[in-house]
N, CA, C and O atoms as a GROMACS GRO file, in nm:
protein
  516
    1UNK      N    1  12.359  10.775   8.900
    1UNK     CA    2  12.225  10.827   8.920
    1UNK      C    3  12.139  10.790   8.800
    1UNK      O    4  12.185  10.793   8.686
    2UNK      N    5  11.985  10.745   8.833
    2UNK     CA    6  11.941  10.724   8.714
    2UNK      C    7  11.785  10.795   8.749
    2UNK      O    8  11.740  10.814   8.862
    3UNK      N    9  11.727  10.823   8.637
    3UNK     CA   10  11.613  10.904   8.626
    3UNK      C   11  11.509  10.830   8.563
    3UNK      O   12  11.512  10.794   8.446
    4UNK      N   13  11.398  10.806   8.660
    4UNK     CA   14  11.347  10.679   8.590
    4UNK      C   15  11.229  10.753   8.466
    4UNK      O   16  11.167  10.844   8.521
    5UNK      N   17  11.191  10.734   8.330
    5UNK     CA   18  11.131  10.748   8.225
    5UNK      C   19  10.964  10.732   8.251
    5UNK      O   20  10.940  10.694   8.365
    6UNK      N   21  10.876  10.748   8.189
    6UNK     CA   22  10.743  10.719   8.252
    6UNK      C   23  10.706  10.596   8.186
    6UNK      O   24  10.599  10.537   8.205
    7UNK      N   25  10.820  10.551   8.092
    7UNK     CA   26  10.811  10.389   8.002
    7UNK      C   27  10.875  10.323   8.118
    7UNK      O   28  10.807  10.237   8.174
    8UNK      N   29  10.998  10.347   8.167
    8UNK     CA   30  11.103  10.263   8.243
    8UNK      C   31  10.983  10.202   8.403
    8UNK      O   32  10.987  10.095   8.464
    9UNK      N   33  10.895  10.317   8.423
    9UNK     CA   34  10.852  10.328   8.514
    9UNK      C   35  10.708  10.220   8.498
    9UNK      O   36  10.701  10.114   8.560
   10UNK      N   37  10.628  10.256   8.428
   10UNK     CA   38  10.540  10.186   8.391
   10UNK      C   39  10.615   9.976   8.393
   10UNK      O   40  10.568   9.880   8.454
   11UNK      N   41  10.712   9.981   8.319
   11UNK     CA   42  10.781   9.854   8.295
   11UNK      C   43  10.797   9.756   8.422
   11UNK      O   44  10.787   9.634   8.429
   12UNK      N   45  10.826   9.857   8.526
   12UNK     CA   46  10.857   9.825   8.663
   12UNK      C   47  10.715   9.789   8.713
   12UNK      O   48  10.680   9.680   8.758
   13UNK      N   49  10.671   9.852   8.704
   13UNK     CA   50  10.517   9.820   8.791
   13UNK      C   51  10.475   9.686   8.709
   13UNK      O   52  10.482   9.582   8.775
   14UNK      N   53  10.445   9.678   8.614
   14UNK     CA   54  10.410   9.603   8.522
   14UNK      C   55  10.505   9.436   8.592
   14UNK      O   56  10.470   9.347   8.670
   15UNK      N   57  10.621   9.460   8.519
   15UNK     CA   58  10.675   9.317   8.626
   15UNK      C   59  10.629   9.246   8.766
   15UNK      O   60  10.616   9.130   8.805
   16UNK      N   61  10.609   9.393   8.827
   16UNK     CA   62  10.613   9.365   8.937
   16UNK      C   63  10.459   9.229   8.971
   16UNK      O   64  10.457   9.118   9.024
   17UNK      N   65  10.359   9.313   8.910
   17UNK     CA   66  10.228   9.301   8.900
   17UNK      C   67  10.268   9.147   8.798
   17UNK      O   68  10.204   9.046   8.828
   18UNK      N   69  10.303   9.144   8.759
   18UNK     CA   70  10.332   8.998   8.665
   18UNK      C   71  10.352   8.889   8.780
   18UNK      O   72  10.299   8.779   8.768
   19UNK      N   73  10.419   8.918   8.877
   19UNK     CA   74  10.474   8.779   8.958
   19UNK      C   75  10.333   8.760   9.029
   19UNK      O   76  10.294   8.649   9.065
   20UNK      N   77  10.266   8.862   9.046
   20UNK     CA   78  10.100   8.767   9.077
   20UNK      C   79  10.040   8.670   8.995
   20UNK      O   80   9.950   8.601   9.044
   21UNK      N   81  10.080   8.652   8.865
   21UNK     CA   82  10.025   8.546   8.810
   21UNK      C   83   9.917   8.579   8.711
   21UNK      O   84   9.864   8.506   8.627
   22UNK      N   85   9.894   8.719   8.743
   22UNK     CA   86   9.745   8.774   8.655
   22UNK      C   87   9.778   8.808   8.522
   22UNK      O   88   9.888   8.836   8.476
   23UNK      N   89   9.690   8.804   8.478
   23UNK     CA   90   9.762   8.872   8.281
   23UNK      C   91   9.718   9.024   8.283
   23UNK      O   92   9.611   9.071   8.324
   24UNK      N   93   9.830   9.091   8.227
   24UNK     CA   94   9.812   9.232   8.279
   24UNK      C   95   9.815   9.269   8.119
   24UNK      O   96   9.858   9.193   8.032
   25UNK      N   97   9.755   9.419   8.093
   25UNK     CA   98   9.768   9.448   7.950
   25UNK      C   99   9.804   9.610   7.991
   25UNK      O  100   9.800   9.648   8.108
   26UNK      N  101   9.828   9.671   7.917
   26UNK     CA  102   9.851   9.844   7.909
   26UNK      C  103   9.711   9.874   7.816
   26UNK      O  104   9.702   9.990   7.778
   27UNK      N  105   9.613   9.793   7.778
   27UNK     CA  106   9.526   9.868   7.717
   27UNK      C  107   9.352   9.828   7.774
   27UNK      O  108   9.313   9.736   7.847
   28UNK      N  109   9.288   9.924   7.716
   28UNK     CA  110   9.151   9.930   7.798
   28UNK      C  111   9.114   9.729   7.729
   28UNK      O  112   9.121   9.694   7.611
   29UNK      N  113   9.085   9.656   7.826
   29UNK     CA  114   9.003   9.509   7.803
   29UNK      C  115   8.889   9.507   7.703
   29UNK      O  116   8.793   9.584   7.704
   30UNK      N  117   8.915   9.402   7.609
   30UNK     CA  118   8.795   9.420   7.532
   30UNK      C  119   8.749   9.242   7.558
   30UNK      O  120   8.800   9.156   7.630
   31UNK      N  121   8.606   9.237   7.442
   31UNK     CA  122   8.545   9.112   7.482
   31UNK      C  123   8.654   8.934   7.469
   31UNK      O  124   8.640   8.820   7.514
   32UNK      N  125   8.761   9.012   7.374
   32UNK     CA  126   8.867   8.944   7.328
   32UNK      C  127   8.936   8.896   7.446
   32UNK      O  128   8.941   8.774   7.464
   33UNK      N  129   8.989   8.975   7.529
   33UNK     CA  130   8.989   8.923   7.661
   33UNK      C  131   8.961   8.858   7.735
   33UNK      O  132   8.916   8.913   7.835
   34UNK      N  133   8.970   8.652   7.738
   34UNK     CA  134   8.870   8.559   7.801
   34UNK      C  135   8.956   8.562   7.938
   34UNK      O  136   8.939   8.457   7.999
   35UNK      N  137   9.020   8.627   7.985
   35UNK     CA  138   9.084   8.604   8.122
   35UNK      C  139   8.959   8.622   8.217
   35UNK      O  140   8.854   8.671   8.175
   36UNK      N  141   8.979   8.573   8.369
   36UNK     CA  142   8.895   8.545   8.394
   36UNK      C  143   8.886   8.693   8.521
   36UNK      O  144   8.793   8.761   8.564
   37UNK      N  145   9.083   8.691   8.553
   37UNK     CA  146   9.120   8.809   8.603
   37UNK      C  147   9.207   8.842   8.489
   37UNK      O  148   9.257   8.784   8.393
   38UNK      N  149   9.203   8.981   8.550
   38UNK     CA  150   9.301   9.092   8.432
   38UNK      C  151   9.267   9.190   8.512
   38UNK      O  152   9.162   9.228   8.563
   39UNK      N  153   9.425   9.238   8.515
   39UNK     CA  154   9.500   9.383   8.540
   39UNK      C  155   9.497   9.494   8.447
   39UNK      O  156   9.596   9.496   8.374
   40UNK      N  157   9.429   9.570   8.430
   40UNK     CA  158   9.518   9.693   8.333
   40UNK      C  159   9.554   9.801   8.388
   40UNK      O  160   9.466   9.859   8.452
   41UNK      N  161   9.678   9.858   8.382
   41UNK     CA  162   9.781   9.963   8.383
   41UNK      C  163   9.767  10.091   8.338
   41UNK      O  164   9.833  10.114   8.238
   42UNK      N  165   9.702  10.180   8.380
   42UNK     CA  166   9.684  10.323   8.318
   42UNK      C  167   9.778  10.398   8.307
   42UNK      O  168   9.854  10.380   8.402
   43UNK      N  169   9.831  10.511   8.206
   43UNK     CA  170   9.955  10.521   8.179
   43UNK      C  171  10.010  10.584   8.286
   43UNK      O  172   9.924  10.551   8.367
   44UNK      N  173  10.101  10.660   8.360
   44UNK     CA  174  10.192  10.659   8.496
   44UNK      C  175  10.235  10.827   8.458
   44UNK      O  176  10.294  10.866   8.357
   45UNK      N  177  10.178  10.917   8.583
   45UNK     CA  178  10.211  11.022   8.560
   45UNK      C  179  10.300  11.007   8.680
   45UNK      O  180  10.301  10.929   8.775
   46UNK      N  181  10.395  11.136   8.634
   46UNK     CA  182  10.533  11.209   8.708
   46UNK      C  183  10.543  11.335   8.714
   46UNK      O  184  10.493  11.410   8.630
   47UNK      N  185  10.616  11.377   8.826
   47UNK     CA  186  10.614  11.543   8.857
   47UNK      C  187  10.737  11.481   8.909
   47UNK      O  188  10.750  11.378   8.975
   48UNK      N  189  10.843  11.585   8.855
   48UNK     CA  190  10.976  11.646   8.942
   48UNK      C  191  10.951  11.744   9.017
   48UNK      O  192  10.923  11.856   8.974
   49UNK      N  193  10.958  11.715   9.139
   49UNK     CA  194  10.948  11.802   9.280
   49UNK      C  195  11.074  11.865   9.299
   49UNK      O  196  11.067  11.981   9.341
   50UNK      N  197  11.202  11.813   9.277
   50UNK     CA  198  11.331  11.894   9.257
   50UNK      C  199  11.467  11.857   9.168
   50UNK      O  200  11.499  11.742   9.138
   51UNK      N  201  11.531  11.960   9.136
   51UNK     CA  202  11.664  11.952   9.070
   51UNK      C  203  11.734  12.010   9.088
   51UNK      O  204  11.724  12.116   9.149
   52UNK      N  205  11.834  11.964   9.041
   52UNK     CA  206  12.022  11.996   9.049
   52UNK      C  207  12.076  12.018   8.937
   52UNK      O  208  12.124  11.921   8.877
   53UNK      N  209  12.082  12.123   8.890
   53UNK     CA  210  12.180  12.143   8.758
   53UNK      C  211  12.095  12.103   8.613
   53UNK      O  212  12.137  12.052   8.510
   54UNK      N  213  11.991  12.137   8.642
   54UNK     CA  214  11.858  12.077   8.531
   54UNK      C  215  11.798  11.944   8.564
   54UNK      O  216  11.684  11.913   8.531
   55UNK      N  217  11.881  11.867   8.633
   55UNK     CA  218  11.875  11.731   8.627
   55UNK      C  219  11.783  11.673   8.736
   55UNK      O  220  11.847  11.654   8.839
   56UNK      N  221  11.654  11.639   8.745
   56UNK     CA  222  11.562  11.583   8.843
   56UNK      C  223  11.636  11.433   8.950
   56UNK      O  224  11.656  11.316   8.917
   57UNK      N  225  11.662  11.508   9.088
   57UNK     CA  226  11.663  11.452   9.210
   57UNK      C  227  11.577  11.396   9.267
   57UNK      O  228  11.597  11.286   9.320
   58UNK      N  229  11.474  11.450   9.271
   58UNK     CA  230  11.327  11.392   9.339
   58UNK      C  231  11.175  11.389   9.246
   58UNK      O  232  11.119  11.485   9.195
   59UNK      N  233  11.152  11.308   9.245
   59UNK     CA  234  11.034  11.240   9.160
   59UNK      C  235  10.901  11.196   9.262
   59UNK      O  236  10.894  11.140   9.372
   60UNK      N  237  10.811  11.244   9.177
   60UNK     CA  238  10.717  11.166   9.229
   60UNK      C  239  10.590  11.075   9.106
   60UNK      O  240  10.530  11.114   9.006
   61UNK      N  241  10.593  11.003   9.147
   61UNK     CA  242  10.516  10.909   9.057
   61UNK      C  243  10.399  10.876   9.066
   61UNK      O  244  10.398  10.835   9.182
   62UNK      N  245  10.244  10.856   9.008
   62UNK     CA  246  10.145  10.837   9.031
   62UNK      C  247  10.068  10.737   8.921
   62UNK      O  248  10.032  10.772   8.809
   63UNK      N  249  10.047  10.571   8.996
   63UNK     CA  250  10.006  10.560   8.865
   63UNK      C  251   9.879  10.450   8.949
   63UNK      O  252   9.889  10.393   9.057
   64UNK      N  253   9.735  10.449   8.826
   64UNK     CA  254   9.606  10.411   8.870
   64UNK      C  255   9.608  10.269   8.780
   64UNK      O  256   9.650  10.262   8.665
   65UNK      N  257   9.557  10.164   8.850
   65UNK     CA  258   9.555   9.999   8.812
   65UNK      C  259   9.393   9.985   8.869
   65UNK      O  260   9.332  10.022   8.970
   66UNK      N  261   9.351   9.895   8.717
   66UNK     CA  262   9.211   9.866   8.779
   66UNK      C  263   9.216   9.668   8.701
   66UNK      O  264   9.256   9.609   8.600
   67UNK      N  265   9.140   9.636   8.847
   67UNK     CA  266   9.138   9.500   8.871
   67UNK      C  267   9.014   9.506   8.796
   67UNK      O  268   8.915   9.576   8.821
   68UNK      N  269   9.039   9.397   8.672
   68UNK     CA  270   8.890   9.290   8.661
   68UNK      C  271   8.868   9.193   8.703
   68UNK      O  272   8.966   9.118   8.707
   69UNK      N  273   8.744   9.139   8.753
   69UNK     CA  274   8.702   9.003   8.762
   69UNK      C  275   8.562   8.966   8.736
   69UNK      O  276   8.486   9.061   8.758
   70UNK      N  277   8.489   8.831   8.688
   70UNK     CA  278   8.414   8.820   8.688
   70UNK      C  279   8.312   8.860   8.786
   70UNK      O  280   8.211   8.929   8.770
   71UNK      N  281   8.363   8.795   8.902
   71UNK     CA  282   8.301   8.840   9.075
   71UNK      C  283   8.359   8.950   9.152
   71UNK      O  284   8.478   8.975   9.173
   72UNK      N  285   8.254   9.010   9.192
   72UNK     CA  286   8.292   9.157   9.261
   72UNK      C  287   8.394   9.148   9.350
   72UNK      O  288   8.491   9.222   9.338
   73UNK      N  289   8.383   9.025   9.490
   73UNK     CA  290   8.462   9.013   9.596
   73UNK      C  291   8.592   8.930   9.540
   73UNK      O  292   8.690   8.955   9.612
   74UNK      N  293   8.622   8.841   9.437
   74UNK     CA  294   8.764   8.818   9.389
   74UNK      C  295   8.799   8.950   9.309
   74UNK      O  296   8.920   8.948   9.284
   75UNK      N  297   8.745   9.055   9.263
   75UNK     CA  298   8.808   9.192   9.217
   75UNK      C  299   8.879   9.278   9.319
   75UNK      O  300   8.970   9.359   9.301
   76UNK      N  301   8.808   9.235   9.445
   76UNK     CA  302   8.835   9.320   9.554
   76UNK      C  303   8.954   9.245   9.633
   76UNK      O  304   9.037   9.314   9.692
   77UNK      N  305   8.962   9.137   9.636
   77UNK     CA  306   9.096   9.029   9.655
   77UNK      C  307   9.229   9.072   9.588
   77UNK      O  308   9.342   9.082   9.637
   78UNK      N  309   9.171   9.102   9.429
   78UNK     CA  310   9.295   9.139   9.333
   78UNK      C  311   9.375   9.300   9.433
   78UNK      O  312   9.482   9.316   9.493
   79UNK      N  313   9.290   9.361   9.413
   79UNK     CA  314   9.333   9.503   9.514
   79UNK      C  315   9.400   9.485   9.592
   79UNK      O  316   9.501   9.555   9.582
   80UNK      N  317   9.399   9.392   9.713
   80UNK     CA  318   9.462   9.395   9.824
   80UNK      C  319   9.628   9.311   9.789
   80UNK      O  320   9.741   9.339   9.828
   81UNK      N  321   9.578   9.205   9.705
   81UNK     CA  322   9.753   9.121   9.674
   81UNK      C  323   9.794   9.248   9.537
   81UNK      O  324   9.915   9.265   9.533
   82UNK      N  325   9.745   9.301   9.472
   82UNK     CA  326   9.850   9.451   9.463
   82UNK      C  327   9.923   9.528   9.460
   82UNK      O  328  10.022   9.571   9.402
   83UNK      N  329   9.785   9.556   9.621
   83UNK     CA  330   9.852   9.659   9.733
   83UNK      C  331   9.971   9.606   9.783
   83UNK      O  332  10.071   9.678   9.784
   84UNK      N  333   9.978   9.453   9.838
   84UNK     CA  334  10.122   9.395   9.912
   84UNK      C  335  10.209   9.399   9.816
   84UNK      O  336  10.324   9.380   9.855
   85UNK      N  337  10.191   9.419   9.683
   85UNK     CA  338  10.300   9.325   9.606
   85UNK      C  339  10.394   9.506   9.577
   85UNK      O  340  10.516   9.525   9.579
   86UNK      N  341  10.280   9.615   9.551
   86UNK     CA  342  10.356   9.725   9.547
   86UNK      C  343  10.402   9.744   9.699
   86UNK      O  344  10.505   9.677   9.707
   87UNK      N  345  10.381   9.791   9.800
   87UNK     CA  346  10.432   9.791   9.923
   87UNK      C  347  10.585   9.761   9.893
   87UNK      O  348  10.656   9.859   9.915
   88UNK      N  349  10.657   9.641   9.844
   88UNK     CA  350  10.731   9.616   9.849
   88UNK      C  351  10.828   9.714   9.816
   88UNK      O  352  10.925   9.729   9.890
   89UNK      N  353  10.811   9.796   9.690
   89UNK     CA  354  10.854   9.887   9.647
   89UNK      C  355  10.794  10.061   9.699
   89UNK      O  356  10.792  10.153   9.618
   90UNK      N  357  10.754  10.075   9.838
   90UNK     CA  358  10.720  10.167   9.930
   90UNK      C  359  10.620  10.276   9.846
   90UNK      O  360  10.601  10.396   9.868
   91UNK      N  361  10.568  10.197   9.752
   91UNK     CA  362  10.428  10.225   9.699
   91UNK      C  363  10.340  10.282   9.796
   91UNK      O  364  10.362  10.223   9.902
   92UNK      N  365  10.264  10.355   9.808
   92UNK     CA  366  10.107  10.384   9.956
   92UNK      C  367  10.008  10.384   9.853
   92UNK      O  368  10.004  10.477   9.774
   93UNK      N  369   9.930  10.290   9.847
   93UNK     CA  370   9.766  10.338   9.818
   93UNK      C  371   9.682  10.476   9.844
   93UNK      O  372   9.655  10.498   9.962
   94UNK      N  373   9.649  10.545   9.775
   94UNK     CA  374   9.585  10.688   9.780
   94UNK      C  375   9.453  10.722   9.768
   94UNK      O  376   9.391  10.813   9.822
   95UNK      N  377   9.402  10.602   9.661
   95UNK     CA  378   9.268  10.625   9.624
   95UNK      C  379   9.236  10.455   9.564
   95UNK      O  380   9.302  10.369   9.505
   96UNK      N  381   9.090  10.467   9.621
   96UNK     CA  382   9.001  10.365   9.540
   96UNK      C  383   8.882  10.381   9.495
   96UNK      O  384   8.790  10.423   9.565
   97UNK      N  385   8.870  10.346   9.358
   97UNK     CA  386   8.728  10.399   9.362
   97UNK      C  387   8.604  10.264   9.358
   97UNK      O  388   8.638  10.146   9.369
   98UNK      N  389   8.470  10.305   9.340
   98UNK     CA  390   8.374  10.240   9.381
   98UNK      C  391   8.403  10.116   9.230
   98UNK      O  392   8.452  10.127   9.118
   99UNK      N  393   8.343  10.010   9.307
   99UNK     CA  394   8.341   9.860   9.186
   99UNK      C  395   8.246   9.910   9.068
   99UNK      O  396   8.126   9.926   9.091
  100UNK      N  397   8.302   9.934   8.940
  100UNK     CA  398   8.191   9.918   8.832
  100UNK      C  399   8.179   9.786   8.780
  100UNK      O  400   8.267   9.701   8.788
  101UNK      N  401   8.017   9.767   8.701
  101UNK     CA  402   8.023   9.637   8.658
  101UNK      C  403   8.002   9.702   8.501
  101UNK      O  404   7.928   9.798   8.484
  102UNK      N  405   8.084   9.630   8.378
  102UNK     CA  406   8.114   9.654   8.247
  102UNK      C  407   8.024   9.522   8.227
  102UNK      O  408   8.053   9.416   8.281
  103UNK      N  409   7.901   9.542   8.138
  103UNK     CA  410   7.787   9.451   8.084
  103UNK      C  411   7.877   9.394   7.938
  103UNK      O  412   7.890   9.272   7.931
  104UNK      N  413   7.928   9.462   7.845
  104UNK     CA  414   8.009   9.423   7.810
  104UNK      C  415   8.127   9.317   7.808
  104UNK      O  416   8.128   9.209   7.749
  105UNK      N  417   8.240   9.380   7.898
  105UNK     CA  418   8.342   9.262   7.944
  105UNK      C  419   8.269   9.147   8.035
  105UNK      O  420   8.314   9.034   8.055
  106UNK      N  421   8.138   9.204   8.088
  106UNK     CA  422   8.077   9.069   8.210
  106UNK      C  423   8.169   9.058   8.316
  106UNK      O  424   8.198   8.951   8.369
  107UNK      N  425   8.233   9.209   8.357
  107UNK     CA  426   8.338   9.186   8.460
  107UNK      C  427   8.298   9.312   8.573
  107UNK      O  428   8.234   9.410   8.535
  108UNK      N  429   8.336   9.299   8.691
  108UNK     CA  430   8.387   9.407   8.807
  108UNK      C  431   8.529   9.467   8.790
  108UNK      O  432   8.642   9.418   8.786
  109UNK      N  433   8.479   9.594   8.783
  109UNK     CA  434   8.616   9.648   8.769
  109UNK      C  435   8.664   9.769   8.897
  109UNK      O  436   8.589   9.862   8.929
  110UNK      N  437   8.752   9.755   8.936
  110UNK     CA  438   8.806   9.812   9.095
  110UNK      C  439   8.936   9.896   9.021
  110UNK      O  440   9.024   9.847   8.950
  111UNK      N  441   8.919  10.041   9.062
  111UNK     CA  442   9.066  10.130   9.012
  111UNK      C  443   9.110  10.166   9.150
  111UNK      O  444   9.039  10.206   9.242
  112UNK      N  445   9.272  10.139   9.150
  112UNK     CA  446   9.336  10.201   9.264
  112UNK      C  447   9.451  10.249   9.197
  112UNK      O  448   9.510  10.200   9.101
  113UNK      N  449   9.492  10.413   9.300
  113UNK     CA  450   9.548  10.471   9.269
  113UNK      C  451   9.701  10.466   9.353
  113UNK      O  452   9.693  10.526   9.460
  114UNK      N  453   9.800  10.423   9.333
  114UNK     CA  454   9.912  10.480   9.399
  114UNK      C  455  10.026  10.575   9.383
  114UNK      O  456  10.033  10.637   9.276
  115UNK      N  457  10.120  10.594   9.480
  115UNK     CA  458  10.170  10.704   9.454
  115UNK      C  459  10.330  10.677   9.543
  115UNK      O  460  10.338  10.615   9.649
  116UNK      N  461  10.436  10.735   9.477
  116UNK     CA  462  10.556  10.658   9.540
  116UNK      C  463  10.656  10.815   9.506
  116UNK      O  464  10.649  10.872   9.397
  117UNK      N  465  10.752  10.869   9.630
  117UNK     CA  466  10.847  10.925   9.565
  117UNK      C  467  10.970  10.887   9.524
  117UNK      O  468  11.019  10.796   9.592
  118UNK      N  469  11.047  10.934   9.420
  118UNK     CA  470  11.155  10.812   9.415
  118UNK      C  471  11.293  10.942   9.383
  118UNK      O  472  11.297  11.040   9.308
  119UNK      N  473  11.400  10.876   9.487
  119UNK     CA  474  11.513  10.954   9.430
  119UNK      C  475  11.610  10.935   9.410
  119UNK      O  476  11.684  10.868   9.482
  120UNK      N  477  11.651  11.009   9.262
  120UNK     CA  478  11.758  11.002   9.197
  120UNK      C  479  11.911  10.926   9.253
  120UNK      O  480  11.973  10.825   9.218
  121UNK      N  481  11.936  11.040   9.369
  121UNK     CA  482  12.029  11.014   9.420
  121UNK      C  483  12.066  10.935   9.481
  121UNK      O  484  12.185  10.908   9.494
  122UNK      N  485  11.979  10.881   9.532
  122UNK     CA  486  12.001  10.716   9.599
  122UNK      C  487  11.973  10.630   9.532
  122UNK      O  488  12.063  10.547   9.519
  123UNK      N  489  11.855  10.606   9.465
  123UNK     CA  490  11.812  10.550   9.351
  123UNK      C  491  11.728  10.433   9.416
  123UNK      O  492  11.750  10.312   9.421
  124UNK      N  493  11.621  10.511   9.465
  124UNK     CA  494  11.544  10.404   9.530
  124UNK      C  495  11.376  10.454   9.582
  124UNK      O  496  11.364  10.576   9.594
  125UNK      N  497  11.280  10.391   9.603
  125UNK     CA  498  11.151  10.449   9.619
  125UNK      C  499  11.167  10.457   9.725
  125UNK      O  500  11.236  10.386   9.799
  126UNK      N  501  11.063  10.605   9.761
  126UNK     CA  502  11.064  10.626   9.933
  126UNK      C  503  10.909  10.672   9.931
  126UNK      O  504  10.844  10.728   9.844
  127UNK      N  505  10.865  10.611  10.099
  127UNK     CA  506  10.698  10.651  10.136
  127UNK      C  507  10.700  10.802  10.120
  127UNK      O  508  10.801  10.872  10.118
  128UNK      N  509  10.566  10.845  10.106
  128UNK     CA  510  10.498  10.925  10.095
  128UNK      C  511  10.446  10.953  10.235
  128UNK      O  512  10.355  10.892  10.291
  129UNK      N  513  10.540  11.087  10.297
  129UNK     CA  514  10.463  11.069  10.447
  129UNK      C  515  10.360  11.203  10.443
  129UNK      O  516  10.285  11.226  10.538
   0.00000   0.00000   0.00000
């Protein structure tokens, strides 16, 4: 049985989001940032929904990714290859919020929120029904 960490967890998403090809960071984008897309990773909250002997069985995980891009509709592209790439791992999309534009970075930025339960005992993510 393994209990996934909110580092172990974050790590996972993070890979995952890597095989798209995008450069992903864990921290807010600054002007230093010449990517043209970029991912960043907001840190990954968890709630244990249940346990056994102290020890958390059922997890639930929640963590919010916001797409930059120069152009609004390739920001909104980034969202959807994502969405498929978490799916894989029975991720559900929960929330999106509206495109901001950062005058600063000179980018569109799109936050989506997902949310996955995952358990111990099998050791594997399950939908959110």
């Amino acid at each position: 049985m393994k209990d996934y960490t909110i580092e172990e967890f974050s790590d996972l998403v993070c890979e995952k989001i890597e095989q798209l090809k995008y450069e992903v960071t864990l921290t807010n984008p600054t002007v230093e940032d010449n990517y043209s897309e970029l991912i960043e990773l907001h840190t990954p909250l968890k709630s244990v929904n249940k346990t056994e002997n102290a020890f958390p069985i059922m997890s639930t995980f929640q963590i919010s990714i916001t797409c930059w891009n120069k152009e609004q509709r390739k920001a909104m592209q980034m969202t959807s290859k994502v969405e498929e790439k978490l799916q894989e791992l029975n991720f559900i999309r929960t929330n999106t919020s509206p495109s901001i534009y950062d005058p600063i970075l000179q980018k569109y930025g799109i936050t989506i929120t997902f949310e996955v339960h995952y358990n111990t005992i099998m050791n594997c993510f399950k939908y959110i029904k």
